[in-house]
C-alpha positions in Angstrom: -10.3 8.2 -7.5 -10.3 10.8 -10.0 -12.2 14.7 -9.6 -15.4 14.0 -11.1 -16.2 16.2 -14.5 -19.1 17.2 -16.4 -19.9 15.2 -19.8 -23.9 15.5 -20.3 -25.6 12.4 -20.6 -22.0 10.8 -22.3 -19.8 8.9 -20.0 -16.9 9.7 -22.1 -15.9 12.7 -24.3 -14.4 11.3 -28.2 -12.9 13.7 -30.7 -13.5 11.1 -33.5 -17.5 10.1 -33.0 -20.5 10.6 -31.0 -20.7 9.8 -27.8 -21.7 6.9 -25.9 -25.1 6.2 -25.3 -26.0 6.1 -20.9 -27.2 3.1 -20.0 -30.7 2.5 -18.3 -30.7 3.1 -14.6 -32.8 0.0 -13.7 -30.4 -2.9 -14.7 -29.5 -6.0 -12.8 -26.1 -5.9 -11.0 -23.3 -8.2 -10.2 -20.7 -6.6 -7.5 -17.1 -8.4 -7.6 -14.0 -7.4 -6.9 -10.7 -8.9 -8.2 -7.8 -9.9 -5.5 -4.3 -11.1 -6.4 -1.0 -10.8 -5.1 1.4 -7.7 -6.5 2.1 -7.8 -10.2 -0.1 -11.2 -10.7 -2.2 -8.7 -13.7 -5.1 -7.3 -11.9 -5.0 -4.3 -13.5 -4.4 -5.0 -17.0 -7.2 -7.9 -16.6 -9.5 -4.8 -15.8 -8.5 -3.0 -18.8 -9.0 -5.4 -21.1 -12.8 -6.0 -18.9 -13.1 -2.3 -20.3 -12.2 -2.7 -24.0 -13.9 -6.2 -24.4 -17.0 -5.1 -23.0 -17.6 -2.4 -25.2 -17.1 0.5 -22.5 -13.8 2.1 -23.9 -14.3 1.9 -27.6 -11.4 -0.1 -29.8 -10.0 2.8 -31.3 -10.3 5.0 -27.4 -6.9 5.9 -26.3 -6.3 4.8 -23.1 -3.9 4.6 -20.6 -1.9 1.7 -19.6 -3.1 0.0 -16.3 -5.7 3.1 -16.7 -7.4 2.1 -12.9 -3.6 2.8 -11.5 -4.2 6.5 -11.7 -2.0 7.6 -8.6 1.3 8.7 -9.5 2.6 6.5 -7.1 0.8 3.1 -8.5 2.1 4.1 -12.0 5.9 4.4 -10.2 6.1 1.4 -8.1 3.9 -0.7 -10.6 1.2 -1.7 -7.5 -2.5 -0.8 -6.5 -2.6 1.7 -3.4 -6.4 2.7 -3.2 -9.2 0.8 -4.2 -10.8 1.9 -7.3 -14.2 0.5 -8.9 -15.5 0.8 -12.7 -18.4 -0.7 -13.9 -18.8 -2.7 -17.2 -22.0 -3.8 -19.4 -22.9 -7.1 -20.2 -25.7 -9.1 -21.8 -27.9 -6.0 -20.5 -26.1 -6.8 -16.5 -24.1 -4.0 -15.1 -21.0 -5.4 -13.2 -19.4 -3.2 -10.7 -16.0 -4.5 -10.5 -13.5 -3.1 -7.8 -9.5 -3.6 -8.7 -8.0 -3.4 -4.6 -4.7 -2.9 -3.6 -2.5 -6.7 -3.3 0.1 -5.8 -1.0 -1.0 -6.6 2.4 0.2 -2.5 3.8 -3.2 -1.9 2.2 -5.6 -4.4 4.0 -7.3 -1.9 5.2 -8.7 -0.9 1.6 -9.5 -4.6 1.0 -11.6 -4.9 4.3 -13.5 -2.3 3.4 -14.0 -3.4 -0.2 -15.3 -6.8 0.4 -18.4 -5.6 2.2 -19.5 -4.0 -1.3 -19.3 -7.1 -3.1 -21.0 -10.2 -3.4 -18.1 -12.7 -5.6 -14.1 -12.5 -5.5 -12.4 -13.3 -8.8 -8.8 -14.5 -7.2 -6.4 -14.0 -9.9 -3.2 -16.3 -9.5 0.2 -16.4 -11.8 0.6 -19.6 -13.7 4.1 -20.2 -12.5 4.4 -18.3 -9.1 1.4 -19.9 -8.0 -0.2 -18.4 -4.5 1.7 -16.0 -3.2 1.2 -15.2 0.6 -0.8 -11.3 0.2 -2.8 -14.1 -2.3 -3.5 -15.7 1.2 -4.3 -12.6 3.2 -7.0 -11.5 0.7 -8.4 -14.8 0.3 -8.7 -15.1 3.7 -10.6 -12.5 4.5 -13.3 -13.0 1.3 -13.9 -16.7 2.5 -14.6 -15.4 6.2 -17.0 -13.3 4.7 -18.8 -16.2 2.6 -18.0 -14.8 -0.6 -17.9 -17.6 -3.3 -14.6 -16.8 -5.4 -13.9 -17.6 -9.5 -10.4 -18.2 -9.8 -8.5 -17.2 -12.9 -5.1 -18.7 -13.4 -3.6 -15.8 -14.9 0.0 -15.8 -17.1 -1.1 -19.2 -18.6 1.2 -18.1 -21.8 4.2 -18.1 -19.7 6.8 -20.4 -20.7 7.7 -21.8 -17.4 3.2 -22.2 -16.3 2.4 -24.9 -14.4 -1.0 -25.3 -14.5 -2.5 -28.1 -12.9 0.1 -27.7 -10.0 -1.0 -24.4 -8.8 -4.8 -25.1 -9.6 -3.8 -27.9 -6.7 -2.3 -25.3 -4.7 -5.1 -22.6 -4.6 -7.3 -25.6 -3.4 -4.7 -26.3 -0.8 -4.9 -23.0 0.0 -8.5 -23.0 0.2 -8.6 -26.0 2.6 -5.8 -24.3 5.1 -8.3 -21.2 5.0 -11.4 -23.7 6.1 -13.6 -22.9 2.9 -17.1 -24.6 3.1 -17.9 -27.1 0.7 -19.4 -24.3 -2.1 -15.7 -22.8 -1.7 -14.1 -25.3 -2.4 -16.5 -26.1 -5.8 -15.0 -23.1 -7.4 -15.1 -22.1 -10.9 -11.9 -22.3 -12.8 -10.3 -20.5 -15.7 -7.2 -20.0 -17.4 -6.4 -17.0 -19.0 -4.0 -14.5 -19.9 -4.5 -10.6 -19.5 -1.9 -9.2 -21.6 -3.6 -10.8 -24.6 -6.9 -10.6 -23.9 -8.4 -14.3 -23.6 -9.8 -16.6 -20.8 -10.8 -20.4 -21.3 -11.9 -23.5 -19.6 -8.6 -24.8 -20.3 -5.2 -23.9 -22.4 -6.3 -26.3 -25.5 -9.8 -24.6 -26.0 -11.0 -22.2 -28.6 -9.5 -18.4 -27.4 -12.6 -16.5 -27.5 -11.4 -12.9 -25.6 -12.9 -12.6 -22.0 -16.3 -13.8 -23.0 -16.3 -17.1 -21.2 -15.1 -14.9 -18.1 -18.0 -12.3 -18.3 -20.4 -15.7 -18.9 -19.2 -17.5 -15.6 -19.6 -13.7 -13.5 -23.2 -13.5 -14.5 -23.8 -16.9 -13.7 -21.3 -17.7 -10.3 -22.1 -14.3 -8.9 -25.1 -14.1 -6.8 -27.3 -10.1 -7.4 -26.5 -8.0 -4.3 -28.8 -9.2 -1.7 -30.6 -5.6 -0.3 -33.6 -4.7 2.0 -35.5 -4.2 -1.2 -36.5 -1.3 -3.1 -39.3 0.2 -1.0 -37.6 0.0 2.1 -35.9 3.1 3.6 -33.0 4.4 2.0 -29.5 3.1 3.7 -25.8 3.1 2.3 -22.9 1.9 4.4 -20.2 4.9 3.4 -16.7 2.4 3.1 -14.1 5.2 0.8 -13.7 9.1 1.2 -11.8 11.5 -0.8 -11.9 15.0 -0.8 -12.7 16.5 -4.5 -12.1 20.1 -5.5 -15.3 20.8 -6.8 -17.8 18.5 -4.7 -16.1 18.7 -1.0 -16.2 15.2 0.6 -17.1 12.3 -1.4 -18.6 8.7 0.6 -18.6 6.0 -1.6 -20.7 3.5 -0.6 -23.5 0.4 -1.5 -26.6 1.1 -1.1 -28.0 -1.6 1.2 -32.0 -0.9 0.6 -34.1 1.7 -1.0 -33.7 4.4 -3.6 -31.2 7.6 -3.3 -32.4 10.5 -5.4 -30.1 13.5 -5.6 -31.6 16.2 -3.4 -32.7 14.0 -0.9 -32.8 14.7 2.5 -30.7 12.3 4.5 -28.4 11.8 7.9 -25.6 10.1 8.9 -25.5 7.6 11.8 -22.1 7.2 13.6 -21.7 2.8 14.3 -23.1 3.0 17.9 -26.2 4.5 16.2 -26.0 8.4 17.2 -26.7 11.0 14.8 -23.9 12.7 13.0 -25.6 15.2 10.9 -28.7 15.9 8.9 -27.9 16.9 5.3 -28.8 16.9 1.8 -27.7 15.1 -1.1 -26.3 17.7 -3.5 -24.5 15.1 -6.2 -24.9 11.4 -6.6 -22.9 9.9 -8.8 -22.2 6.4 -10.8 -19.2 4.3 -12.0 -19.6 3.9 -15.6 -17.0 2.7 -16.9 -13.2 5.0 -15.9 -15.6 8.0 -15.1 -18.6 8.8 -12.6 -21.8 10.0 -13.8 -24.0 12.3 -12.9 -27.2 10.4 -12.2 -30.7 11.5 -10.7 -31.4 8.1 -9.2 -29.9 4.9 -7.9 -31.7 1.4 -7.0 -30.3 -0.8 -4.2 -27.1 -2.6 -4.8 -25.6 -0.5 -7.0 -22.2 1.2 -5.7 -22.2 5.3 -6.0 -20.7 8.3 -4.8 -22.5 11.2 -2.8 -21.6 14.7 -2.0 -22.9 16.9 0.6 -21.4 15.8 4.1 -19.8 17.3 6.7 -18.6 15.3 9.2 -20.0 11.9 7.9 -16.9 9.4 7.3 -16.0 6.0 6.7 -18.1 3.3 8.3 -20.6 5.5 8.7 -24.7 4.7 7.8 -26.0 7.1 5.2 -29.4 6.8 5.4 -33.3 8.5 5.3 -34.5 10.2 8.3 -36.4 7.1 9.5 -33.5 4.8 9.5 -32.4 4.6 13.1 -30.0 1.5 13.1 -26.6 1.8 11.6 -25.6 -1.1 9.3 -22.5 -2.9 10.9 -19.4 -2.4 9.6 -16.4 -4.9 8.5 -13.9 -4.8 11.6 -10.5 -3.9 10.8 -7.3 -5.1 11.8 -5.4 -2.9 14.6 -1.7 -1.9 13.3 1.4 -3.5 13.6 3.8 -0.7 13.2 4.3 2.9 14.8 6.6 5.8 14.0 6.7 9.5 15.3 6.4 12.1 12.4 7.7 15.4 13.9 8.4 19.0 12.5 11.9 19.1 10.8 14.3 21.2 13.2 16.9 20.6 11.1 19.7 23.6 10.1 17.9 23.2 6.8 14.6 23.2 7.3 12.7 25.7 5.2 14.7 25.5 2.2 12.7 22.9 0.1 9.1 23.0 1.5 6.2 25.1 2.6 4.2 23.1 4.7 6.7 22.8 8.3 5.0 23.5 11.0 3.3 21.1 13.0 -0.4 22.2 12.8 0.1 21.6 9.4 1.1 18.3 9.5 -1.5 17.6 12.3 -4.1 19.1 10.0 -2.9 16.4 7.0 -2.3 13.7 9.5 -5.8 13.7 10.6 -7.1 13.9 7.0 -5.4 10.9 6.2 -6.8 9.2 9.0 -10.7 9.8 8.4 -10.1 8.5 5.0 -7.8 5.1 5.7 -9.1 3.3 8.7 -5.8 1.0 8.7 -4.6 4.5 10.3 -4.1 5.5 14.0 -3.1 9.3 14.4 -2.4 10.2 18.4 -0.6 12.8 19.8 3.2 12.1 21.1 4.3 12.9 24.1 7.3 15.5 23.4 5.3 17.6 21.8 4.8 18.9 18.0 5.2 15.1 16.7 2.4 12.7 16.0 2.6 8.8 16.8 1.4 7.4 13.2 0.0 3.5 13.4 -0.3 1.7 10.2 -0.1 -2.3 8.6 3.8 -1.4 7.5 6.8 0.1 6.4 5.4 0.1 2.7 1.9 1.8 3.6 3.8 4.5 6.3 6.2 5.0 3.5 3.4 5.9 0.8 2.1 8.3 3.2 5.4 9.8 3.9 5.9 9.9 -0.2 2.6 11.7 -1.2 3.0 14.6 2.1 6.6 15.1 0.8 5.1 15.5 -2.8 2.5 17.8 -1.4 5.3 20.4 0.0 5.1 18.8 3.7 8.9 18.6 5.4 9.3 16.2 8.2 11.3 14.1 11.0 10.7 10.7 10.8 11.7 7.9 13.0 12.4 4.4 13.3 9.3 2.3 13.0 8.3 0.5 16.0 6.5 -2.4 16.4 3.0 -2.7 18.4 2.5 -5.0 21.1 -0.4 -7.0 22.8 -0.9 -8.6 26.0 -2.4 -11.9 26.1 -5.9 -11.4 28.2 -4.8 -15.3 29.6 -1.9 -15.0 30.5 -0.7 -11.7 30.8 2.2 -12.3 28.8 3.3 -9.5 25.9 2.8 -10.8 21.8 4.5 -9.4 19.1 3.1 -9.0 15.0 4.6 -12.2 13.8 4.8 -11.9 9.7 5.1 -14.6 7.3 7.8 -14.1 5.0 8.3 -15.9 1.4 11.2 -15.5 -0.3 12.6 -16.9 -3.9 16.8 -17.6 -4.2 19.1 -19.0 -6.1 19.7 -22.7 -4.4 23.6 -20.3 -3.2 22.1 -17.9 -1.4 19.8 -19.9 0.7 22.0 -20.5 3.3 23.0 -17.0 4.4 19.0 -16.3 4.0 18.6 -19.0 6.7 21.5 -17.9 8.6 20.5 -14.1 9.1 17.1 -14.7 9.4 17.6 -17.1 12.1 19.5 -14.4 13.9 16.4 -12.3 13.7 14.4 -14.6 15.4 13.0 -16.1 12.6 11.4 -19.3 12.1 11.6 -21.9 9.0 8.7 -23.7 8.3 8.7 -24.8 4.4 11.2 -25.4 1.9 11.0 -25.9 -1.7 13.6 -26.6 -4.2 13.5 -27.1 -8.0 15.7 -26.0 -11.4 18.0 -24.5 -9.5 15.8 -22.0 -7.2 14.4 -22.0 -3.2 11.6 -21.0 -1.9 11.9 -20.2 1.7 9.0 -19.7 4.2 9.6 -18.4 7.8 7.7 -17.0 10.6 9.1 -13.6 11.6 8.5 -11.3 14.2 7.8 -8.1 12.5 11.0 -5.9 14.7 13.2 -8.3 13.7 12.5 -7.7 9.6 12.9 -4.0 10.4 16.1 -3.1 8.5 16.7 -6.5 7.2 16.1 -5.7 3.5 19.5 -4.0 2.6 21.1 -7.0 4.1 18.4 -9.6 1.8 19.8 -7.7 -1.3 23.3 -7.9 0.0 23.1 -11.8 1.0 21.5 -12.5 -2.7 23.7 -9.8 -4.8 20.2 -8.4 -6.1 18.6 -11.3 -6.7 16.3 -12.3 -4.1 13.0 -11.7 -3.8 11.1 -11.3 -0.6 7.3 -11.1 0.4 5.9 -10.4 4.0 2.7 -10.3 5.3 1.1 -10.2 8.7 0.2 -14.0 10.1 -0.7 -12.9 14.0 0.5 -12.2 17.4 3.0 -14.3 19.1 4.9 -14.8 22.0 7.9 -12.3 22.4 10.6 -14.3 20.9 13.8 -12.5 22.6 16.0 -9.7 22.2 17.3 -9.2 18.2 21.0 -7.4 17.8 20.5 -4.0 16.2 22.7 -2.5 12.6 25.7 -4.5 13.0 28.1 -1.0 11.6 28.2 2.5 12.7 28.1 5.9 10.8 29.8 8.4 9.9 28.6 12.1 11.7 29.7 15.4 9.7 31.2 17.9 12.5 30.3 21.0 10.2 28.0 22.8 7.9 28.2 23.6 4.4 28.5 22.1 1.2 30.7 18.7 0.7 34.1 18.8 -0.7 35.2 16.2 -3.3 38.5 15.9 -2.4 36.9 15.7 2.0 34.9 12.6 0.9 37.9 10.9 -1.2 39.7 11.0 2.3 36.7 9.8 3.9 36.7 6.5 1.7 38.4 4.8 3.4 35.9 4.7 6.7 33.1 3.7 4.9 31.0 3.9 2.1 29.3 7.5 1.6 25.4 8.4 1.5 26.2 12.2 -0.2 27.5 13.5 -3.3 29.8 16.3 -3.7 28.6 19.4 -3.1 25.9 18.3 -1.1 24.4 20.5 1.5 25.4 19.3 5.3 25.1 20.2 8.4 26.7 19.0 11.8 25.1 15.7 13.5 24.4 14.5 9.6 24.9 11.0 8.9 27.1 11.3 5.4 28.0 7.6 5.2 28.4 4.1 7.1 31.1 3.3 9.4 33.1 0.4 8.4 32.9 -0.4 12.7 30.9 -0.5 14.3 30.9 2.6 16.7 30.0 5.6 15.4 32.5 8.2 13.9 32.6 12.0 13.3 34.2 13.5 10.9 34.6 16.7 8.8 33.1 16.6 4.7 34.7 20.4 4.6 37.8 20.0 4.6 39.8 20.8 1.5 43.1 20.2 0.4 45.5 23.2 1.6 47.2 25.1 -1.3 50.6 26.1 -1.5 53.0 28.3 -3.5 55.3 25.3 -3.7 54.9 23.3 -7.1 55.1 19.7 -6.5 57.2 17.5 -8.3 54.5 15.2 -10.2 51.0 16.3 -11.6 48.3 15.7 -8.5 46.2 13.2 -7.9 43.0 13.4 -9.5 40.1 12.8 -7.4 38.0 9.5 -8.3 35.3 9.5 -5.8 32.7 5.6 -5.6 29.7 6.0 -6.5 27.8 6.7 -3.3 25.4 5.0 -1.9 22.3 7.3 -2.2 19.0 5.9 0.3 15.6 6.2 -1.1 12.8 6.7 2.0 12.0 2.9 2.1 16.0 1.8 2.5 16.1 4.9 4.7 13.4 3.0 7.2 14.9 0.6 7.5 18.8 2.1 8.0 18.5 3.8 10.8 18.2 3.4 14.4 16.2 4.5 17.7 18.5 7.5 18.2 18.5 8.9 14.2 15.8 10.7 12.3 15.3 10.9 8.7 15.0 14.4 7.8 11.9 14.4 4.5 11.8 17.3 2.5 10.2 17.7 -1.3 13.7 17.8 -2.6 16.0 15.4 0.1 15.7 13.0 1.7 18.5 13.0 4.8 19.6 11.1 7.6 20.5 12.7 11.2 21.1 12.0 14.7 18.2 12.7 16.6 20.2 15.0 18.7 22.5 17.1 16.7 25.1 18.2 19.3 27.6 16.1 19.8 28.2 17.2 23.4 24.3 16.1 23.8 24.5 12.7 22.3 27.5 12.0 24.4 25.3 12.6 28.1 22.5 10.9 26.5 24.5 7.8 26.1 26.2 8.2 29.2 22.3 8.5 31.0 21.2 5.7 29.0 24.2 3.2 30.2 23.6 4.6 34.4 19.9 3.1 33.6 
């Protein structure tokens, strides 16, 4: 969420009028939050929530997908954190919450569904429910939320209307929705223009019919009532640069007043701290407001904490229960983050030395409870838990963007033992994925190798859509070979289904690599030469150093060879003009195909300029005792 900012009593600044007028403080609320898969139009649906409503004035420059205000949403075209706004309607405030719909991020939806009191389920007209569409869902119907469901996309050529409003009730049965669950709401609708309706032939009045159907679907938050003591459940933090640490929370019962004197109770009750509330703040509309007072249900930010953190009770001094928290679910996926040792290290960043990192590791961790942080057991490195490659590989992004270098290595799945029987499980993911009818068969054919299981097929106007059953270890590294098998074309969505029985041992990268012997830059004419062997990860004049992986091995044993090594020059003239040197385009590794290359005994070497990979042990003389230790045991 963005710093907050003064603006008076206005809760935006406009160079072309006055400014908008703040809205009364005692005001009825609705609390939803809207839940789709990736890309089904959240975000823009929110946008045009803001414009219709009146909030962000017609003529207000705006950015696109303005909720999507990490750099990172705005690059990969997804929600990361949960973010809330608040629109005004027929004298109703509505707090709405846009959360993240890739299921890496479950952790942000957990916590967002105990603020709310409806789920708007957005779904594409032609995609129909997608399986993070399922994880989401899921979750809001355990919790007895009544969901509206918006059939988003309905302009789309290829929409299918009634057959996905069949499938989301499908859906809803496989999830056991109760009988008011299953009586849900419908619209149709389409974000990118602006319009929602009861059904694709009726009159295209803008959103209105969907702010109608909130107000009336969308129960008031239920609360201990307004004289009761004061009590918040704190589900967000963020550090701000002018406030210190922000909770953002609802409040359960009472009234906060800024300057109050409050404390924080840790879950099991105990007291954390004993503070005062120096800012309180409201969403109203893109920005927070500086407010003296707010009434039970309403969702705000405080400021003046210490210690207090997520799942924490905020409450007055009387209040000696916490409020119980939404349980989250434990990680599936491990890796070690480690100082970089490398030859290089130094050259790009500031932030390398491992109290650093601990310092940002642990940050990270109060603030995303899908987050494990522990110690490893070599020393300087930290064991770093999390939902999956996508939401380790955010984290990984932003500390590299933020000057951090690192060693990373492969991710790791998580096991379980079964209490019964004593037997180890394994994250089993269910994976969906959309080919052409040609590709289908090595899909099945790889995927089987890896363990996988099939258990639906769909075909139609020339397309599949496969679903298996996974086990999480064996989809680690299988993306460059899904983009491979379908020349580009594939799509592929995973999400965690539960623990299973260990399914067997899954062959590892089928090819080798290729190991530079020295250090320096890389010679044209070196890789050229080196061809041959295998396709190549650097460019020309990159820096290397020995125990660098440069490129993949056409074998599948490892290779070492030498990127220095230029063509010798004579004083004899040769007989025809030489060779000029026309290198392939390499094949260049961003950090999430970089996961998922490399193996238990490489590293990937992060830096805010490079991203490398390495063998773990960089001698060659090293390597070769290690392997020889590893085949005596």
């Amino acid at each position: 969420m963005r710093a907050w900012r003064r603006t008076g009593k206005a809760l935006y600044s406009r160079a072309d009028g006055p400014p908008l007028p703040a809205p009364a403080l005692h005001m009825p609320f609705r609390n939803i939050a809207i839940i789709a898969h990736v890309d089904h139009g959240k975000t823009t649906l929110v946008d045009q929530l803001l414009r219709q409503s009146g909030t962000v004035r017609a003529n207000q420059q705006m950015a696109e997908r303005a909720m999507d205000s990490f750099d990172l949403e705005r690059e990969r075209g997804i929600t990361i954190l949960s973010k809330c706004t608040s629109v005004a309607w027929q004298d109703v405030r509505i707090n709405i919450v846009d959360t993240p719909g890739h299921a890496d991020f479950g952790g942000e939806v957990e916590r967002i569904l105990s603020m709310v009191d409806g789920v708007l389920i957005l779904v594409d007209a032609a995609e129909g429910p997608m399986p993070q569409t399922k994880f989401v869902t899921a979750k809001a119907l355990k919790q007895g939320l009544r969901p509206i469901v918006v059939i988003n996309k309905a302009d789309r050529p290829d929409a299918r209307i009634d057959a996905v409003h069949e499938e989301i009730f499908n859906l809803f049965i496989s999830l056991d929705a109760d009988e008011q669950q299953l009586d849900f709401p419908l619209l149709v609708a389409s974000a990118k223009e602006g319009w929602a309706a009861a059904d694709v032939a009726a009159p295209r009045l803008g959103l209105e019919p969907l702010f109608d159907l909130v107000l009336a679907h969308v129960p008031p938050p239920l609360t201990g009532g307004a004289e009761a003591p004061m009590a918040m459940l704190a589900t967000t933090l963020e550090a701000d640069p002018y406030l210190g640490r922000l909770l953002t929370g609802r409040i359960h019962s009472g009234r906060l007043h800024r300057n109050a004197q409050v404390r924080a109770l840790a879950p099991d009750g105990s007291v954390i701290e004993q503070t005062r509330i120096t800012q309180l703040l409201a969403f109203r509309g893109l920005e927070r407001e500086q407010v003296a007072e707010a009434e039970a249900g309403d969702i705000v930010a405080v400021a003046g904490f210490q210690k207090a953190t997520v799942a924490d009770t905020i409450g007055d001094p009387q209040v000696t229960e916490a409020l119980a928290a939404q349980p989250v679910d434990p990680p599936t996926l491990a890796m070690t983050f480690s100082i970089n040792d490398s030859p290089l290290a130094g050259r790009d960043g500031a932030k390398v030395t491992s109290r650093m990192i601990r310092q940002r590791l642990l940050q990270e961790a109060e603030g995303n409870v899908a987050i494990g942080i522990s110690e490893a057991p070599e020393g300087d490195a930290f064991v770093v838990a999390g939902r999956g490659e996508l939401q380790l590989g955010v984290l990984i992004e932003t500390m590299r963007r933020e000057g951090y270098e690192l060693s990373i290595s492969r991710p790791r799945v998580l096991y379980q033992e079964d209490p019964e029987s004593g037997r180890r499980l394994e994250p089993i993911e269910e994976v969906q994925i959309d080919v052409d009818d040609e590709h289908a068969g090595p899909v099945h054919e790889q995927l089987g190798q890896r363990r996988a299981e099939l258990i639906d097929m769909r075909q139609a106007g020339g397309k599949s859509r496969l679903t298996f059953l996974a086990p999480t270890r064996g989809l680690i590294g299988y993306h460059s070979d899904f983009l491979s098998d379908t020349r580009g074309s594939g799509v592929m969505h995973r999400v965690f289904n539960s623990y299973g029985p260990y399914r067997g041992d899954i062959g590892g990268r089928a090819n080798g690599v290729l190991i530079s012997t020295n250090q320096g830059a890389a010679v044209a004419y070196a890789l050229w030469n080196l061809e041959e062997r295998g396709p190549m990860f650097i460019v020309p004049g990159a820096a290397v150093y020995t125990g660098m992986i440069i490129g993949e091995h056409t074998r599948g044993s490892d290779l070492e060879v030498n990127p220095l090594k230029a063509k010798q020059l004579t004083n004899i003239r040769a007989a025809g003009k030489d060779d000029a040197v026309r290198l392939t385009t390499p094949r260049l590794l961003d950090l999430e195909s970089a996961l998922s290359y490399i193996q238990d005994d490489e590293l990937i070497e992060v830096t805010p300029r490079s991203i490398r990979l390495r063998k773990r042990l960089l001698d060659p003389h090293a390597r070769k005792r290690a392997a020889r230790a590893a085949k005596a045991s």
